[in-house]
C-alpha positions as CSV (number, residue, x, y, z in Angstrom):
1,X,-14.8,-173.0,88.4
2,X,-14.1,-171.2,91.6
3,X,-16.7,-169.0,94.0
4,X,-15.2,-165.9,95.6
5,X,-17.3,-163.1,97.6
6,X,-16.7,-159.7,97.5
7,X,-18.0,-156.4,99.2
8,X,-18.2,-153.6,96.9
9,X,-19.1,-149.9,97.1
10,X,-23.3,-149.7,96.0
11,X,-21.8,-147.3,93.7
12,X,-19.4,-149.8,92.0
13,X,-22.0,-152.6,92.1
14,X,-24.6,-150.5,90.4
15,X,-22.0,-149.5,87.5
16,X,-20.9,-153.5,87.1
17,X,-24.9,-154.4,87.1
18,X,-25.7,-151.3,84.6
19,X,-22.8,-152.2,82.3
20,X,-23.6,-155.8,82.4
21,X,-27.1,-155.1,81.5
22,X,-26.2,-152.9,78.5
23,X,-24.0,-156.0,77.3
24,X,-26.6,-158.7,77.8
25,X,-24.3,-160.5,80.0
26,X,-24.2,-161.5,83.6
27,X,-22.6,-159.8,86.4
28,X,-20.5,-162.9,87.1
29,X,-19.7,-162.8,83.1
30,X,-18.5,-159.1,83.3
31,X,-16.4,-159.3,86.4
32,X,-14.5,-162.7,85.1
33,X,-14.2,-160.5,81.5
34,X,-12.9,-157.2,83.4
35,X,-10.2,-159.7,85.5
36,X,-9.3,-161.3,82.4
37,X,-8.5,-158.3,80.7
38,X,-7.1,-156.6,83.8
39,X,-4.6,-159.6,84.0
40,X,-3.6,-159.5,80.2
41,X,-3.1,-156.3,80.3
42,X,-0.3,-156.6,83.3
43,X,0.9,-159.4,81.5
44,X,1.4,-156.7,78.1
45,X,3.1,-154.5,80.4
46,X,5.4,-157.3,81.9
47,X,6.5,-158.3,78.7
48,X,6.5,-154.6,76.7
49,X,8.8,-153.6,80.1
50,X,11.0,-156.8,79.6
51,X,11.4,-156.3,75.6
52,X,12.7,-152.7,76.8
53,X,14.9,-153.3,79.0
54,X,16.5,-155.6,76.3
55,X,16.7,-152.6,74.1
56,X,19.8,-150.2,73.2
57,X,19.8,-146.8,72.3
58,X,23.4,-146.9,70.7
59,X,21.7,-149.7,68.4
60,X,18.6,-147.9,67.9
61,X,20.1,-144.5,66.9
62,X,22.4,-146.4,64.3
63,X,19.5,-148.1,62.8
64,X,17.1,-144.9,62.7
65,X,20.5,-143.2,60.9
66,X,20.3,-145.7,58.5
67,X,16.3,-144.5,57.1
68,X,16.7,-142.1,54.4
69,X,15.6,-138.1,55.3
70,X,12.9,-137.5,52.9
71,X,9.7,-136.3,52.9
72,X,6.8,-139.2,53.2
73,X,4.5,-139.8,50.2
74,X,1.3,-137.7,50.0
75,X,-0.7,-140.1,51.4
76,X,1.4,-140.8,54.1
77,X,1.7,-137.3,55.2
78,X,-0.6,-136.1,58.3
């Protein structure tokens, strides 16, 4: 486990202590859960940005070609 300080806007801190609060957790708890999702979700958009760039729009068009043009079933229709 590490210790870091941070200076934060009273505004900021009071949101954090308020959320917190409402989910019966610690502040130290909330921060280390908003990092970790903060850093998961950059990894998502790594990855989802790497799988793309892997993609083909010649490949993708032929495939989509492929799917039959009919209407959905009813309870698939919006």
């Amino acid at each position: 486990m590490s210790t870091i300080s941070i200076r934060l806007p009273e505004s900021l801190h009071r949101g954090i202590r308020e959320a917190a609060r409402r989910e019966g957790v610690s502040i130290n708890q909330f921060i280390a859960s908003a990092a970790g999702e903060k850093l998961a979700a950059w990894a998502t958009e790594e990855y989802l940005g790497a799988r793309a760039r892997r993609g083909d729009r010649g490949e993708f068009e032929s495939a989509l070609a492929r799917v039959p043009d009919r209407e959905p079933p009813p309870e698939d229709a919006l």
